[in-house]
Structure formats: structure tokens, C-alpha cells
PyMOL Python script that loads the backbone (N, CA, C, O; Angstrom):
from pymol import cmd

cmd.read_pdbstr("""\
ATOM      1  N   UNK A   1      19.081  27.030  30.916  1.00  0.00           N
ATOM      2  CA  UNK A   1      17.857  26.257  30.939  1.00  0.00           C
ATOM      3  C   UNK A   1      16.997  26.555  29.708  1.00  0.00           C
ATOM      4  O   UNK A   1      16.550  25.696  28.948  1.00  0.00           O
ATOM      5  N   UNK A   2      16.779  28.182  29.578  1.00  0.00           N
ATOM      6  CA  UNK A   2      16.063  28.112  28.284  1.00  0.00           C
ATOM      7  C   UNK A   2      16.841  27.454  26.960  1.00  0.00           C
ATOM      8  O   UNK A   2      16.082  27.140  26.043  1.00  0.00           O
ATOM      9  N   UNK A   3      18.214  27.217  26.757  1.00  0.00           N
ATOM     10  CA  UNK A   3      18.836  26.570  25.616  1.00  0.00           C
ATOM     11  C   UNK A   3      18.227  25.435  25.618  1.00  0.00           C
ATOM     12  O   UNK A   3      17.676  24.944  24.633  1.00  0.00           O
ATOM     13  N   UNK A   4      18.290  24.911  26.800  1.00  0.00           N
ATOM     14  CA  UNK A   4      17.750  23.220  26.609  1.00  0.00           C
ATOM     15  C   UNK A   4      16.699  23.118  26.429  1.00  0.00           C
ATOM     16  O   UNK A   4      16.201  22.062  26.041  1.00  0.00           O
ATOM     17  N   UNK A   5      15.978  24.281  26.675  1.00  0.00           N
ATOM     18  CA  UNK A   5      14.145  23.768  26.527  1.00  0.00           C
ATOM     19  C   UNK A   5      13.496  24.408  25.195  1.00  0.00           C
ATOM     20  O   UNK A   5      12.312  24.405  24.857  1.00  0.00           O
ATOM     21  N   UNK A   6      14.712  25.005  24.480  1.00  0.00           N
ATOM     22  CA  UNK A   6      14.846  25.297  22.990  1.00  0.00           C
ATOM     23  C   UNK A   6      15.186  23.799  22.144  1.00  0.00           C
ATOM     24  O   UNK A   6      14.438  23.142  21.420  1.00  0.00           O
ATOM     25  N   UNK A   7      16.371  23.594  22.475  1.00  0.00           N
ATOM     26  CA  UNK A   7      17.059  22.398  21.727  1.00  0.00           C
ATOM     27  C   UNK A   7      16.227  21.324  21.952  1.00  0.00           C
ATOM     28  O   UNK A   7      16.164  20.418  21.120  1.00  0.00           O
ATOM     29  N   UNK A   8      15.685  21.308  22.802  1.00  0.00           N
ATOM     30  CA  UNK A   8      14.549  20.010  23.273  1.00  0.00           C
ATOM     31  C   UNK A   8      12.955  19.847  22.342  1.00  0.00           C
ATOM     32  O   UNK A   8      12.259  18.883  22.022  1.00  0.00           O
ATOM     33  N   UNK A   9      12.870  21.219  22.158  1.00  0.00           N
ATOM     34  CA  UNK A   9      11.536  21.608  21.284  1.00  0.00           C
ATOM     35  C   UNK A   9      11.720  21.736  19.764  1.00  0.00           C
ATOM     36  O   UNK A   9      10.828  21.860  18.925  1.00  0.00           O
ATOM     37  N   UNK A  10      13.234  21.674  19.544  1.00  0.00           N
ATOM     38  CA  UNK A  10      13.479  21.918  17.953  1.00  0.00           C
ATOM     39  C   UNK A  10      13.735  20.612  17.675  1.00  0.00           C
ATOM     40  O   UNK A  10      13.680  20.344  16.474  1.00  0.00           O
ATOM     41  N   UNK A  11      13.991  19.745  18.385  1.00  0.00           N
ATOM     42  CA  UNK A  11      14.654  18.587  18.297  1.00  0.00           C
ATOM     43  C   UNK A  11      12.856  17.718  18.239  1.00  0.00           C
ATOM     44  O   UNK A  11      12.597  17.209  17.148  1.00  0.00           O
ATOM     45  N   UNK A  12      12.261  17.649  18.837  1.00  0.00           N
ATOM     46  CA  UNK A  12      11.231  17.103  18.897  1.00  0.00           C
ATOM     47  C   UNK A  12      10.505  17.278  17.878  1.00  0.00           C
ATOM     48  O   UNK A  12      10.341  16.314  17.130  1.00  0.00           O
ATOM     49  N   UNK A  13       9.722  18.860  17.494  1.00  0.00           N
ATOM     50  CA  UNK A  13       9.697  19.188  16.701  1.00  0.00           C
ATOM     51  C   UNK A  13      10.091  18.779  14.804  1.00  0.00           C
ATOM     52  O   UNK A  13       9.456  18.960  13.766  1.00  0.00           O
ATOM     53  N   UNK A  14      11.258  18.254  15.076  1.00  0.00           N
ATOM     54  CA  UNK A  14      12.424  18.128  13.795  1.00  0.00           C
ATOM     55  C   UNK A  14      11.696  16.385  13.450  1.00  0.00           C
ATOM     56  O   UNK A  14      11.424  15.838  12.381  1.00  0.00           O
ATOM     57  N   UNK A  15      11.582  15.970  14.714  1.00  0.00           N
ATOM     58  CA  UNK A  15      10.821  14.412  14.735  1.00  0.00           C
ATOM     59  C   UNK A  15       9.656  13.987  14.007  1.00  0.00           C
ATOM     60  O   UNK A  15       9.493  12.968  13.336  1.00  0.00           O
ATOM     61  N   UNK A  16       8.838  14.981  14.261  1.00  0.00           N
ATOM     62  CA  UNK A  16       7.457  15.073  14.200  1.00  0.00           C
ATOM     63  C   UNK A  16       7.525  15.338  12.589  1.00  0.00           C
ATOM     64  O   UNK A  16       7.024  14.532  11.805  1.00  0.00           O
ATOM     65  N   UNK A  17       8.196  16.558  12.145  1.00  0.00           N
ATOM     66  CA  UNK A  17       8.099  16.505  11.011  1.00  0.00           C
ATOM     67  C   UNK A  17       8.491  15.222   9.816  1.00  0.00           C
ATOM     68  O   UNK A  17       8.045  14.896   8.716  1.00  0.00           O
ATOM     69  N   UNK A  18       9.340  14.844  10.532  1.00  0.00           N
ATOM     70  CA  UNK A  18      10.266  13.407   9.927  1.00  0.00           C
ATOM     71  C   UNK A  18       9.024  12.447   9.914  1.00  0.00           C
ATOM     72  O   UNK A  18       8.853  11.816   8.871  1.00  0.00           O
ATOM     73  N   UNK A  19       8.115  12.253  10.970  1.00  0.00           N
ATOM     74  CA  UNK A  19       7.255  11.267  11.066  1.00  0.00           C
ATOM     75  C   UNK A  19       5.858  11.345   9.865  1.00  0.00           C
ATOM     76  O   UNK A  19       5.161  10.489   9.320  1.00  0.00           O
ATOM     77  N   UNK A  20       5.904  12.503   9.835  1.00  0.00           N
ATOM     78  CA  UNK A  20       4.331  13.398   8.793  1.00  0.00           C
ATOM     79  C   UNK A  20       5.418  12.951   7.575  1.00  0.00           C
ATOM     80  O   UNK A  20       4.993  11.935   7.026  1.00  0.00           O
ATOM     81  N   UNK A  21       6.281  13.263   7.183  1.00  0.00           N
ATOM     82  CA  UNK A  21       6.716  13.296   5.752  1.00  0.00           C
ATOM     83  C   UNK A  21       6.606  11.616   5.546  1.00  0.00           C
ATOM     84  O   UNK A  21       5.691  11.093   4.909  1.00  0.00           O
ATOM     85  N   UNK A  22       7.622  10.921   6.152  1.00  0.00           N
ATOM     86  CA  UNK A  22       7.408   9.326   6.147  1.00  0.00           C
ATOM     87  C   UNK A  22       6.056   8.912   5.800  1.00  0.00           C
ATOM     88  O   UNK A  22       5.742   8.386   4.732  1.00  0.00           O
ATOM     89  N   UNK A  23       5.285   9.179   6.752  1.00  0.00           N
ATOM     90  CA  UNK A  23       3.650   8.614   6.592  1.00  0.00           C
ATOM     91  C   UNK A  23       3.023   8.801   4.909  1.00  0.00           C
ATOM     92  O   UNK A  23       2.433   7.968   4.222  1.00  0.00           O
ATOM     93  N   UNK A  24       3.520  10.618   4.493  1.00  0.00           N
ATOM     94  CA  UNK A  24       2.857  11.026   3.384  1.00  0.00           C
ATOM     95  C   UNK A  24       3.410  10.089   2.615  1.00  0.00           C
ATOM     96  O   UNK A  24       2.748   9.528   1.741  1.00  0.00           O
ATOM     97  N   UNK A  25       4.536   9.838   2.817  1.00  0.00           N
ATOM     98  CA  UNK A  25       5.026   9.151   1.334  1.00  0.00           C
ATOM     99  C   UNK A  25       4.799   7.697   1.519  1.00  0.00           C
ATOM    100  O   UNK A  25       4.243   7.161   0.560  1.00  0.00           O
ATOM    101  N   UNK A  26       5.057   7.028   2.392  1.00  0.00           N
ATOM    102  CA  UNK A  26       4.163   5.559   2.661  1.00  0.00           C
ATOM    103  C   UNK A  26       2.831   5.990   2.150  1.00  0.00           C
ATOM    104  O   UNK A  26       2.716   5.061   1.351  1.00  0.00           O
ATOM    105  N   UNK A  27       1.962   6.532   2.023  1.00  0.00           N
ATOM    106  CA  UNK A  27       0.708   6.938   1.583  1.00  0.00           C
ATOM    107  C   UNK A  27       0.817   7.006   0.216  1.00  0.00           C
ATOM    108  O   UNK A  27       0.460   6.019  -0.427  1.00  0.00           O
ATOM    109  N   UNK A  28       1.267   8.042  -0.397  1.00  0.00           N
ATOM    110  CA  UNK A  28       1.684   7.997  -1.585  1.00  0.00           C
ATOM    111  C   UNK A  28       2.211   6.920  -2.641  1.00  0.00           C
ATOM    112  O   UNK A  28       1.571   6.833  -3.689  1.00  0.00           O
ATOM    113  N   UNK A  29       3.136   6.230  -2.490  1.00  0.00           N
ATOM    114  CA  UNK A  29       3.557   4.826  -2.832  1.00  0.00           C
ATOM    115  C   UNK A  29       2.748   3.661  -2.397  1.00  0.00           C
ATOM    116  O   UNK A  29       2.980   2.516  -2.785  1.00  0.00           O
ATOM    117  N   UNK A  30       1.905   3.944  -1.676  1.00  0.00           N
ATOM    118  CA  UNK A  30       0.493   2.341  -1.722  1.00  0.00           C
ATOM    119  C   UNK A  30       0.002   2.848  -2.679  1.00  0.00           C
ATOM    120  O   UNK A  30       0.275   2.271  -3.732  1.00  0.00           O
ATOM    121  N   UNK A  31      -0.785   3.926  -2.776  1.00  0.00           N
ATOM    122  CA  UNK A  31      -1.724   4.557  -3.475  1.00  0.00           C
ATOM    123  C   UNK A  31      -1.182   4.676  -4.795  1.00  0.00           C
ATOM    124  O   UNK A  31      -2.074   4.854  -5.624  1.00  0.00           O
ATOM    125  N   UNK A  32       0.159   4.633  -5.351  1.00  0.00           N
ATOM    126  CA  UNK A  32       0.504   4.427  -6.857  1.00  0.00           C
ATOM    127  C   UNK A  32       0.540   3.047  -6.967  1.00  0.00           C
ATOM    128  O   UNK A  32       0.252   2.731  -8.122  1.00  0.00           O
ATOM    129  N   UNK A  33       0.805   1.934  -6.150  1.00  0.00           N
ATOM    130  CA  UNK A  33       0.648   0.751  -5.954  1.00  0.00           C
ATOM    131  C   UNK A  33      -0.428   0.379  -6.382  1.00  0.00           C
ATOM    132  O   UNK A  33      -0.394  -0.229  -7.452  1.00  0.00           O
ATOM    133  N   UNK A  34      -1.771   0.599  -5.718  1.00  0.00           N
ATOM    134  CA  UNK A  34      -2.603   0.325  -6.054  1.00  0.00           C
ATOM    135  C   UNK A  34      -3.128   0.793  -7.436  1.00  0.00           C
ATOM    136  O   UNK A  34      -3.468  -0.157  -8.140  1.00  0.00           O
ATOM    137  N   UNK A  35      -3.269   1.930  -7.965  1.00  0.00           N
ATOM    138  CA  UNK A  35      -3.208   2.455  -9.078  1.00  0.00           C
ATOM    139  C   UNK A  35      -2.867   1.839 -10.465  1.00  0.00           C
ATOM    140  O   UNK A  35      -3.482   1.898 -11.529  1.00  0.00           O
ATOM    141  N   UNK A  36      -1.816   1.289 -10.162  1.00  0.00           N
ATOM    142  CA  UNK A  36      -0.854   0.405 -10.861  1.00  0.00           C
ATOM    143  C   UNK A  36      -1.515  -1.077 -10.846  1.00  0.00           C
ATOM    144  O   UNK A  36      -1.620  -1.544 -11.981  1.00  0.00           O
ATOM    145  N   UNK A  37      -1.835  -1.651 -10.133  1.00  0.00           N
ATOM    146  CA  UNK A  37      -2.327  -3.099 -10.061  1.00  0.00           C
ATOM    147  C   UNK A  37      -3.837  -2.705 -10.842  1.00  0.00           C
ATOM    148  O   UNK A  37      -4.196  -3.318 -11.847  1.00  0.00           O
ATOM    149  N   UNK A  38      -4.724  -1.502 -10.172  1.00  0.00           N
ATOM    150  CA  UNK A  38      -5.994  -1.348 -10.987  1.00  0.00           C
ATOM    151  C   UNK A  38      -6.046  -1.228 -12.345  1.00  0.00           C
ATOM    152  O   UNK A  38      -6.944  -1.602 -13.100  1.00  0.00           O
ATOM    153  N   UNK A  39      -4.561  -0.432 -12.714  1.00  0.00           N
ATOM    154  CA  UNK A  39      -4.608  -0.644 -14.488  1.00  0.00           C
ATOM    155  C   UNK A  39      -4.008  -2.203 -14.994  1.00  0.00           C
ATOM    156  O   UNK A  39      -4.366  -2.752 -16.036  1.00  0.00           O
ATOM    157  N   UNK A  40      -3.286  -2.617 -14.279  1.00  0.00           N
ATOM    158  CA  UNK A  40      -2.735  -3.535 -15.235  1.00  0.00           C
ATOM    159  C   UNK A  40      -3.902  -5.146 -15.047  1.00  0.00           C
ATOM    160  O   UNK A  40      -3.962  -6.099 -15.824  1.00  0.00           O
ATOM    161  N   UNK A  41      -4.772  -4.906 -13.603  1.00  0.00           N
ATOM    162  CA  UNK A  41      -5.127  -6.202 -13.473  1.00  0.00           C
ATOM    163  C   UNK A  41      -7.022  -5.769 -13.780  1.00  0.00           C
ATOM    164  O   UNK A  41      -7.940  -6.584 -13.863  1.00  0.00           O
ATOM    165  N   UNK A  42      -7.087  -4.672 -13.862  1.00  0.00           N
ATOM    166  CA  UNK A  42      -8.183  -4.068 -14.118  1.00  0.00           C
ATOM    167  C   UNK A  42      -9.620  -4.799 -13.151  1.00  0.00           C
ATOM    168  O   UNK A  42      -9.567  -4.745 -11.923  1.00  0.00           O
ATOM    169  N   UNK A  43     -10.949  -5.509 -13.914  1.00  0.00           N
ATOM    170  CA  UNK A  43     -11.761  -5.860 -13.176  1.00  0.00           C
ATOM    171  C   UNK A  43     -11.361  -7.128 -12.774  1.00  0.00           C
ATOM    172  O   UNK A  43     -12.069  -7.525 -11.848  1.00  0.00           O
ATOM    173  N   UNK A  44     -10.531  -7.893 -13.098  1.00  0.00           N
ATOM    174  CA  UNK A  44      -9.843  -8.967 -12.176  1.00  0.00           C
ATOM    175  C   UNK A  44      -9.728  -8.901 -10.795  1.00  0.00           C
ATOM    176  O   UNK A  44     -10.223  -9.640  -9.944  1.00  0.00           O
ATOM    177  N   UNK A  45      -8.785  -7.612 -10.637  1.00  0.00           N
ATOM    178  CA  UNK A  45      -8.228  -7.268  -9.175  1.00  0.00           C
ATOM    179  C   UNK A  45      -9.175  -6.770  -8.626  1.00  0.00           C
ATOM    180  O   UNK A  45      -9.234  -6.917  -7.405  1.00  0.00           O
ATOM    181  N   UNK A  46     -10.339  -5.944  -9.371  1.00  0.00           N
ATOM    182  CA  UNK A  46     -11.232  -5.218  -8.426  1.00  0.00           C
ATOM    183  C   UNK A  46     -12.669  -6.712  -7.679  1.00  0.00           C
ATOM    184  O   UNK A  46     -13.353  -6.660  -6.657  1.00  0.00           O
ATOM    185  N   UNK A  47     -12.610  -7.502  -8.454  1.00  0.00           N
ATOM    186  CA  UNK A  47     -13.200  -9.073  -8.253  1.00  0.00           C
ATOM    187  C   UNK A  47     -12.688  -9.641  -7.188  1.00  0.00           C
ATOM    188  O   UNK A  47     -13.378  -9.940  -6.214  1.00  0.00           O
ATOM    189  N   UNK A  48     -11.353  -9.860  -7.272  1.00  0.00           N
ATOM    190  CA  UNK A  48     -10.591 -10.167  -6.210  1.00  0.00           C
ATOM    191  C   UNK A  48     -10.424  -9.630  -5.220  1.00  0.00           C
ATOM    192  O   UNK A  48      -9.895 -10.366  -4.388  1.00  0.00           O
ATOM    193  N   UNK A  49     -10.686  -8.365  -4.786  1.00  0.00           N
ATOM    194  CA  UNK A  49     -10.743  -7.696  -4.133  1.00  0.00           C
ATOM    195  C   UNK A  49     -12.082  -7.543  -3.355  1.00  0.00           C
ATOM    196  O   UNK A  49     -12.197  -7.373  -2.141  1.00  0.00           O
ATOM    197  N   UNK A  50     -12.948  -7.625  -4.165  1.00  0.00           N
ATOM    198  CA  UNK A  50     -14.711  -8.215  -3.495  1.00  0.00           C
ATOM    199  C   UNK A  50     -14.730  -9.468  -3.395  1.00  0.00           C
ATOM    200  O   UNK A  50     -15.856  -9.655  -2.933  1.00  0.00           O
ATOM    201  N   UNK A  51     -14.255 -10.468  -3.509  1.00  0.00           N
ATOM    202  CA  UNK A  51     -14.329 -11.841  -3.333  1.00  0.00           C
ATOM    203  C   UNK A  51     -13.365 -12.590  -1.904  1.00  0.00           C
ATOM    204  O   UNK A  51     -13.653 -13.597  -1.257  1.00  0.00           O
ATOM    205  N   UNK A  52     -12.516 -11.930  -1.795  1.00  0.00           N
ATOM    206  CA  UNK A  52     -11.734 -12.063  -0.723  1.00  0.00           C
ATOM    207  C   UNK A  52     -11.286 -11.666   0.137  1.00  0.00           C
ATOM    208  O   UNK A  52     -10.565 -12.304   0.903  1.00  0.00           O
ATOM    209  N   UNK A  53     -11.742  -9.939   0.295  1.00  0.00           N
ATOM    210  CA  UNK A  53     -11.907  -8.685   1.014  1.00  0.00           C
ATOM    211  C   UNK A  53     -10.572  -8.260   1.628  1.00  0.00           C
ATOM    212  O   UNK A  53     -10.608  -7.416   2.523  1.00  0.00           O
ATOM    213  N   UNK A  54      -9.428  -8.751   1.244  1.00  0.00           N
ATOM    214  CA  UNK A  54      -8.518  -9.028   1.698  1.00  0.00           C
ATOM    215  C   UNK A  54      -7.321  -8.018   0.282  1.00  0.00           C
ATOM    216  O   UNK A  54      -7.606  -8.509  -0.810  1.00  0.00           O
ATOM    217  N   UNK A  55      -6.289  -6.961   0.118  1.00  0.00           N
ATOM    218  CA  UNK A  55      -5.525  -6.769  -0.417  1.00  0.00           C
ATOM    219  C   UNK A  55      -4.195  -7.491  -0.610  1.00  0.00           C
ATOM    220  O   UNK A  55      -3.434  -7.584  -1.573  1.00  0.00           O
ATOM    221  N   UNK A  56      -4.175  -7.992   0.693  1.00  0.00           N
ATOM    222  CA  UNK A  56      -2.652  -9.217   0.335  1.00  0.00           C
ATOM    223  C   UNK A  56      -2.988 -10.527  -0.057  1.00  0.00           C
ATOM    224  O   UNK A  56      -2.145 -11.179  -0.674  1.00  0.00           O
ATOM    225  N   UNK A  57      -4.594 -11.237   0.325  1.00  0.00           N
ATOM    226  CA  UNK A  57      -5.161 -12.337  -0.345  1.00  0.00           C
ATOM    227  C   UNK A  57      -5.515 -12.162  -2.156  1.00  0.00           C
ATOM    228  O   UNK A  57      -5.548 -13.076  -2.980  1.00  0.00           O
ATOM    229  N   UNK A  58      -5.655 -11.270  -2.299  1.00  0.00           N
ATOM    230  CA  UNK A  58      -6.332 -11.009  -3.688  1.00  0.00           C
ATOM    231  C   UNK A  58      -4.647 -10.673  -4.233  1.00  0.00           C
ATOM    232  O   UNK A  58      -4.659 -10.973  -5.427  1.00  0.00           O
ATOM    233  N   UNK A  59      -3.280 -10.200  -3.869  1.00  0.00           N
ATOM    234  CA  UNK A  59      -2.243 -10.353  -4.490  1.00  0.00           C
ATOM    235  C   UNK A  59      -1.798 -11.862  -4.427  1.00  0.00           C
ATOM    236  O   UNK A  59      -1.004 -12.290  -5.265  1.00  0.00           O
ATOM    237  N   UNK A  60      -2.275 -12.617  -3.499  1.00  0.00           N
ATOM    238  CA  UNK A  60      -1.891 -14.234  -3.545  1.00  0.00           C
ATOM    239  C   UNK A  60      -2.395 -14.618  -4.546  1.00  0.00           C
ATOM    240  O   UNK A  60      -1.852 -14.902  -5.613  1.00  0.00           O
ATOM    241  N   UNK A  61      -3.339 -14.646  -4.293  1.00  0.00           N
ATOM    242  CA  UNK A  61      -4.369 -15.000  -5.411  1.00  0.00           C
ATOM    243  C   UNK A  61      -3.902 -14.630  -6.991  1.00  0.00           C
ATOM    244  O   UNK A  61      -3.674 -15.579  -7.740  1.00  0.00           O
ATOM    245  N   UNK A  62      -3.806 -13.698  -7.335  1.00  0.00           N
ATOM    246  CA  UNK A  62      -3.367 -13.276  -8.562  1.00  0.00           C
ATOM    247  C   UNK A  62      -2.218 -13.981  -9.366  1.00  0.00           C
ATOM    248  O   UNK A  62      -2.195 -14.378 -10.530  1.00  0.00           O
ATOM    249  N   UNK A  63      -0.913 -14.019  -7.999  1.00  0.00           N
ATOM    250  CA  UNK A  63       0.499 -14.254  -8.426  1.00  0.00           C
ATOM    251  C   UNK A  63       0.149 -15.734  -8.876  1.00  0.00           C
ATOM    252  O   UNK A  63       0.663 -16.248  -9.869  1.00  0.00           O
ATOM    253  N   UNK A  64      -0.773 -16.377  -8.058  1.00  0.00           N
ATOM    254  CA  UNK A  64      -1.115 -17.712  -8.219  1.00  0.00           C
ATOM    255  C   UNK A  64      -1.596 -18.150  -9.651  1.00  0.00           C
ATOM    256  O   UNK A  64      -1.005 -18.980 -10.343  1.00  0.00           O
ATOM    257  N   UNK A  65      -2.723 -17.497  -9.999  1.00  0.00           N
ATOM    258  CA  UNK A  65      -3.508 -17.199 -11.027  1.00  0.00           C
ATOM    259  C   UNK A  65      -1.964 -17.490 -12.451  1.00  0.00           C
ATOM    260  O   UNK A  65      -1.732 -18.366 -13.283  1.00  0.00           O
ATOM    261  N   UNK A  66      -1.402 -16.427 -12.103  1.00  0.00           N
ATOM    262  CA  UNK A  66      -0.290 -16.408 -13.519  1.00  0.00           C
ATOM    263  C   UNK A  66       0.955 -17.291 -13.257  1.00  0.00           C
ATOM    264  O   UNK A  66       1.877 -17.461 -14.054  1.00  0.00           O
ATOM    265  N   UNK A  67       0.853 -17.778 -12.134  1.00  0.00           N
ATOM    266  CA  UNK A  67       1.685 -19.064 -12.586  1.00  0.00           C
ATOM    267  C   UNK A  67       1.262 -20.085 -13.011  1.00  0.00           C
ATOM    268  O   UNK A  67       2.058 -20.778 -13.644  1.00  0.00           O
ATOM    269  N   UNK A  68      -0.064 -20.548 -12.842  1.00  0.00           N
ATOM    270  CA  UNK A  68      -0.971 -21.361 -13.590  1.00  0.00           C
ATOM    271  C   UNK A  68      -0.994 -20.774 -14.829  1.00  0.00           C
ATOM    272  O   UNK A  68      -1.050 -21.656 -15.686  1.00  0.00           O
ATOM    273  N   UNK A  69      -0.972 -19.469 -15.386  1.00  0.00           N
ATOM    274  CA  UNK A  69      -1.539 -19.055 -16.599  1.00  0.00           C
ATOM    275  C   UNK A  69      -3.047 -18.696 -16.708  1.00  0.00           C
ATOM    276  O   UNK A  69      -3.465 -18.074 -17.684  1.00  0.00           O
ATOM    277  N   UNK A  70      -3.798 -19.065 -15.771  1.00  0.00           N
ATOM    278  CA  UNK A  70      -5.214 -18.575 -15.622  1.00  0.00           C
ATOM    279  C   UNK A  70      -5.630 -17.061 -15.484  1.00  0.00           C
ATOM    280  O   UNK A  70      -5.321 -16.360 -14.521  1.00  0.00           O
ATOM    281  N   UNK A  71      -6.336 -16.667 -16.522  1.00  0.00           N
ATOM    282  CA  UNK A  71      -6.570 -15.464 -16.361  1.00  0.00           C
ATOM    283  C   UNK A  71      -7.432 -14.755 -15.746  1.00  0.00           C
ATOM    284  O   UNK A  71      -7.205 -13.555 -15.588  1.00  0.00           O
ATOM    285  N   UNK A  72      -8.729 -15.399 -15.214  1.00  0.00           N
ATOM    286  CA  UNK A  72      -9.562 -15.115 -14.418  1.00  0.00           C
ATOM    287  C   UNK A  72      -9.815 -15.962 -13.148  1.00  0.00           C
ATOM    288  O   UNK A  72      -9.327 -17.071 -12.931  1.00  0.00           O
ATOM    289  N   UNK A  73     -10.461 -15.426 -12.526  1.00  0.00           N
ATOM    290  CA  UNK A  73     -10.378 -16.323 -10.912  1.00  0.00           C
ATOM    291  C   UNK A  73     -11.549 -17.633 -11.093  1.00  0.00           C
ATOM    292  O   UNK A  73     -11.397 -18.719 -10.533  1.00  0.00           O
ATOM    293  N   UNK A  74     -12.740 -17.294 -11.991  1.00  0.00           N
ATOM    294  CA  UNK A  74     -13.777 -17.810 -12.438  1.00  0.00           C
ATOM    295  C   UNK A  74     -13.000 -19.650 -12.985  1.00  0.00           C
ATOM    296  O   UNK A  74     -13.200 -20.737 -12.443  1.00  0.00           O
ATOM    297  N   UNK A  75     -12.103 -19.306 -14.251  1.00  0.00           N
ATOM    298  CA  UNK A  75     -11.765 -20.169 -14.782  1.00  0.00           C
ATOM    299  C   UNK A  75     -10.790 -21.457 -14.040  1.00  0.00           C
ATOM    300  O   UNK A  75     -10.705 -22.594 -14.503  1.00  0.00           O
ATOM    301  N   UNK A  76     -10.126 -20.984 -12.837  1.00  0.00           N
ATOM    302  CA  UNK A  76      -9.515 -21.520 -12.110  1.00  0.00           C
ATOM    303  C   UNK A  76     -10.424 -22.242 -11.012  1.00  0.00           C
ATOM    304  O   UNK A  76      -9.720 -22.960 -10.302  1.00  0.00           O
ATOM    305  N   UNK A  77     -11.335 -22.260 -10.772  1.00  0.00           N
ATOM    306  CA  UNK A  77     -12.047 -23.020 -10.177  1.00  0.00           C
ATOM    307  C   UNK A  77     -12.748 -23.709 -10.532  1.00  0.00           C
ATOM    308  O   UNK A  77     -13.385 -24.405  -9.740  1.00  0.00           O
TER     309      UNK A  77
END
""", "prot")
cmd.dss("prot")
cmd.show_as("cartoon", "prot")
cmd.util.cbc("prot")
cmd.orient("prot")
């Protein structure tokens, strides 16, 4: 009985850690994500980002933006 209520706690245990590491690095990779869009789209994205309060609207928005060729959100409207 105590084996199983070992193997049961290492095993769970073993989970938990799996779940914290996943999260950190999902964390990590938005956060260079974002990083990355703030340098390359600079006060554009941060505009877009107050204008539409939205992170996956303000990437619509953008992709949109450069297939038109428009460089600001201003000029497109």
C-alpha cells in the first residue's frame, strides 16, 4: 500500500511539474511575441492596441494594413 501511495504521489507530482514548465514557457514565447511585434511595428501596434483593445484585432488589423500597403491605421481610413 505504501508503494502505491508513493507511485501515486511521484506520479502526480511529475504532472504538476510538467504543467508549471508548459505554462512558463507558453509565457515566455507570448512575451517574446509580443516584444517582437513592439519592435518591428513600434507605435503603430501600440495605437492599435489602444484603439481596438483587442491583441488578435490589432494583429487583423495590421496583416490587413500591409496587404493594402498602408502604413498607418490613420491613413487607411
Amino acid at each position: 500500500m505504501e508503494t502505491l501511495f508513493t507511485t501515486q504521489s511521484l506520479t502526480i507530482g511529475g504532472l504538476i511539474v510538467l504543467l508549471v514548465v508548459a505554462l512558463a514557457a507558453r509565457y515566455f514565447v507570448q512575451r517574446e511575441q509580443r516584444r517582437v511585434q513592439h519592435q518591428s511595428y513600434g507605435l503603430d501596434h501600440s495605437q492599435a492596441m489602444t484603439d481596438l483593445g483587442n491583441r488578435t484585432r490589432a494583429a487583423a488589423e495590421r496583416k490587413e494594413r500591409e496587404l493594402l500597403g498602408v502604413t498607418s491605421p490613420r491613413v487607411a481610413r
